[in-house]
C-alpha positions in Angstrom: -3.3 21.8 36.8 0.4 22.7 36.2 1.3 21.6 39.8 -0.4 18.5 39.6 0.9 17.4 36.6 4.4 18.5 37.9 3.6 16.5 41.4 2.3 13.5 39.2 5.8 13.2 37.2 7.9 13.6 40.1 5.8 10.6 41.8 6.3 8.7 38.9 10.3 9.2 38.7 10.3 8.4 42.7 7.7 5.7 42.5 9.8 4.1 39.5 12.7 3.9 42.3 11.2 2.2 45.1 9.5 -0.4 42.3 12.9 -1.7 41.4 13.7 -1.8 45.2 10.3 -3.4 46.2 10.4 -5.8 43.7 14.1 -7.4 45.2 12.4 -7.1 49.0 9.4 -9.2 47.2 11.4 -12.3 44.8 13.0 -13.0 48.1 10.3 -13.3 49.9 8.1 -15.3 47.2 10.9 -17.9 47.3 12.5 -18.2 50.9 9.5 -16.4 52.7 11.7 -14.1 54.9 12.5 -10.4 54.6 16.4 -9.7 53.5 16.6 -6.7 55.6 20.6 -6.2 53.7 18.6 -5.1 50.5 18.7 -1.3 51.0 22.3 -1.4 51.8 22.8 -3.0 48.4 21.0 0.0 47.5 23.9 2.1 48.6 26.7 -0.3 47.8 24.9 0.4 43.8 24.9 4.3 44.8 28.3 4.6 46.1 29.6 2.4 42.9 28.5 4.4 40.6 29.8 7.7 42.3 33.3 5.6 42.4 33.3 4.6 38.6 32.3 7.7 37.8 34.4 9.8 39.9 37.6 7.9 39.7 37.7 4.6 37.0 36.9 7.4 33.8 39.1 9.6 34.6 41.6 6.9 34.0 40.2 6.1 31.1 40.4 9.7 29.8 36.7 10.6 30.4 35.9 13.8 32.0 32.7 12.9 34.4 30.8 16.1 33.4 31.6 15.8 29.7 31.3 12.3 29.6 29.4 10.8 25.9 25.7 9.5 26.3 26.8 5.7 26.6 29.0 6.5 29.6 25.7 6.5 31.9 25.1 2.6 30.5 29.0 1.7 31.1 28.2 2.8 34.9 24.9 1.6 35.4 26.3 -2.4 34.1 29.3 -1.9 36.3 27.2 -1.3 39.5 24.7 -4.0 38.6 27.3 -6.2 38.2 29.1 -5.6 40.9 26.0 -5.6 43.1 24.7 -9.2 41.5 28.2 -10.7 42.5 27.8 -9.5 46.4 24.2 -10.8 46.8 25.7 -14.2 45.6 28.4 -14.0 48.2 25.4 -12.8 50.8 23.5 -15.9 50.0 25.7 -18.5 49.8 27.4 -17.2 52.3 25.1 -16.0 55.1 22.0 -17.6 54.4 22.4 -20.8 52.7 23.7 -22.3 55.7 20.2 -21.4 57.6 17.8 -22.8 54.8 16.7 -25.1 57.3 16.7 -23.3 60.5 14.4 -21.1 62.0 13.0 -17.6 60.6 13.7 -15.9 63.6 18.0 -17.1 63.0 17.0 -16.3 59.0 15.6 -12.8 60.4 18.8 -12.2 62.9 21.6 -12.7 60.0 19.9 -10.5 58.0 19.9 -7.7 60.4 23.6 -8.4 60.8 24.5 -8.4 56.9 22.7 -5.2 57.1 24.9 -3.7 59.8 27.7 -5.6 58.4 27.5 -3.9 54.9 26.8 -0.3 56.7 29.4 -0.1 58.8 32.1 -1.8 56.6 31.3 0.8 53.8 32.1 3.5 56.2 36.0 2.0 55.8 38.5 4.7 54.7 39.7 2.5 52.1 36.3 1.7 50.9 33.7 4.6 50.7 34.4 6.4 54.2 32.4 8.8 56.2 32.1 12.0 54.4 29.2 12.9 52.0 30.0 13.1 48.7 28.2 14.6 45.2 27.6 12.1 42.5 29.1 14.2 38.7 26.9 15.0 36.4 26.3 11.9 34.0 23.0 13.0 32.6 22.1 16.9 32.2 18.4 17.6 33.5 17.3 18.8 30.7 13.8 19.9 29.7 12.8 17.5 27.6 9.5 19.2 27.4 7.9 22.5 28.8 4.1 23.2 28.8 2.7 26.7 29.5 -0.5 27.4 31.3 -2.3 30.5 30.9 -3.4 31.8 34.4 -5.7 34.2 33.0 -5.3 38.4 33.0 -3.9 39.8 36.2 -2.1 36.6 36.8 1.6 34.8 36.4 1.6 32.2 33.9 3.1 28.6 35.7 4.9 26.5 33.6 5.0 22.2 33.5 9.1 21.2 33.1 9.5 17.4 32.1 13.3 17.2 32.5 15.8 14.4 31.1 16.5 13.0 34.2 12.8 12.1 35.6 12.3 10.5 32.3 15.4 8.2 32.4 13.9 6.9 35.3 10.9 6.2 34.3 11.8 4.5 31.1 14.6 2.5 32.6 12.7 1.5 36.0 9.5 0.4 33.3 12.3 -1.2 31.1 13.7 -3.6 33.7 10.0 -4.6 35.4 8.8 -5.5 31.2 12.1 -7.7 31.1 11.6 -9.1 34.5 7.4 -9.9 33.5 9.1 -11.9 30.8 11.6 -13.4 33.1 9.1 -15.0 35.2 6.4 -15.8 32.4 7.7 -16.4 29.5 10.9 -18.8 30.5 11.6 -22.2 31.8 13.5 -20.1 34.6 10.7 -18.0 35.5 8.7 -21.1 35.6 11.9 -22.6 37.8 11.4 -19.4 39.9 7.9 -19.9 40.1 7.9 -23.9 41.0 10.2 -23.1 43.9 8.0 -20.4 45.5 4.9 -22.6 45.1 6.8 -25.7 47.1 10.4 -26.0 47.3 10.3 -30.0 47.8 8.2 -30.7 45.2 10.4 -28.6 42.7 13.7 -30.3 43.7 11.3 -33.9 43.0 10.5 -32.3 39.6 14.5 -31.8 39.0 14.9 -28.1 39.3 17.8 -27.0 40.9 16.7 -25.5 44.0 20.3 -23.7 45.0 20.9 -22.1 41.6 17.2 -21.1 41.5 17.5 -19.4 45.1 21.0 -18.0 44.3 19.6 -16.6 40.8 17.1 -14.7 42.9 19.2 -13.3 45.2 21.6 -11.7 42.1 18.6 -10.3 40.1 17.4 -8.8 43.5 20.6 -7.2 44.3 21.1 -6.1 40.2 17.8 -4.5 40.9 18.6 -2.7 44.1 21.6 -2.1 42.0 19.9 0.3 39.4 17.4 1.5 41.9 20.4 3.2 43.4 22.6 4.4 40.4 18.5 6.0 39.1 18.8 7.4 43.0 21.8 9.6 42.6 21.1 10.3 39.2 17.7 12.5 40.8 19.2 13.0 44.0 23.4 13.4 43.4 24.2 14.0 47.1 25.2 10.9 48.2 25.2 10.6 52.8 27.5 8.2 53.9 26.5 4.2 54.0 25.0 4.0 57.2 23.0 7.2 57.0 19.4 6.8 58.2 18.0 8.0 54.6 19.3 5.3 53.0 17.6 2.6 55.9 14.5 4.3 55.3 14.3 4.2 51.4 15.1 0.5 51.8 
């Protein structure tokens, strides 16, 4: 029981991760009905940020990175987002606007190329470069919470660890899909959002603005894949290198 229950809250943690970077894959899709095959390398760019804020912006600031105050991890987490939000607006105006009309298969063939595009240019020296690096410390991992089971006489007892870490994830991951279910619902955007993915002619007769709409997506995807990769290297603080085949494989 202690082993699944430790297997359960480790696939919750991971499962939070690729949620937040399904859910970019699957507003694009909704709305334009083609695959943005550069979302996991927005993924990274959200990573690597966060290793570079951490690692080198607080120390100018006067704040250590492994003795950095609870609200540091927030501070790091906007500043990726952000960040990340302002490149998939450059991405879509852009690299795809100019194709709303053409075929998927040119849609499909600029997307592969953004994707290689943003790989290879992170591997720049004066960018994020080749070498692996290790993400600081921002959140101890903790045991929040430790359950012992009793394996009986003659036996070892095994012990259930709920660290600090796993349920950040969790809580921030659940935290942004509540706020995004009330994006959609709840809002005159979401409806916006919603109209557009239904039939994009018929929205732009009803007088929603199609562009802003589309480019909205495309920044609340990428602030998504954003956090999806600062939650990434809070779990998992070795960060490979941008074009790494781990990180085309989460995406």
């Amino acid at each position: 029981m202690a082993d699944f229950l430790q297997t359960l809250i480790t696939s919750l943690a991971v499962g939070s991760l690729y949620a937040l970077i399904a859910l970019g894959y699957t507003m694009v899709y909704g709305i334009l009905k083609f695959i943005n095959f550069a979302h996991s390398d927005i993924v990274v760019l959200g990573a690597w940020l966060s290793y570079e804020t951490t690692s080198k912006l607080l120390p100018k600031i006067g704040i250590a990175p492994n003795a950095a105050p609870w609200w540091t991890g927030f501070l790091v987490l906007g500043i990726a987002m952000a960040a990340c939000g302002a490149v998939g607006f450059i991405i879509e105006r852009l690299a795809y606007k100019p194709l709303r009309g053409a075929p998927r298969l040119n849609v499909l063939i600029t997307a592969i190329g953004v994707s290689l595009l943003l790989q290879n240019a992170g591997q720049l020296p004066f960018l994020f470069g080749t070498q692996p690096e290790r993400m600081p410390e921002l959140l101890p991992n903790l045991p929040l919470l430790t359950l012992t089971f009793s394996a009986g006489a003659g036996h070892a007892d095994t012990r259930l660890v709920i660290g600090l870490v796993d349920v950040t994830i969790f809580v921030t991951a659940g935290f942004f899909m509540i706020l995004l279910q009330v994006l959609v619902y709840r809002t005159k955007l979401g409806a916006a959002m919603r109209a557009v993915s239904f039939n994009t002619d018929l929205a732009s007769l009803m007088g929603i603005n199609v562009n802003a709409v589309i480019s909205f997506t495309f920044v609340l995807g990428s602030m998504l894949a954003a956090a999806a990769g600062f939650l990434y290297v809070m779990k998992y603080p070795g960060l490979n290198q941008p074009s790494h085949a781990i990180w085309v494989l989460l995406g």
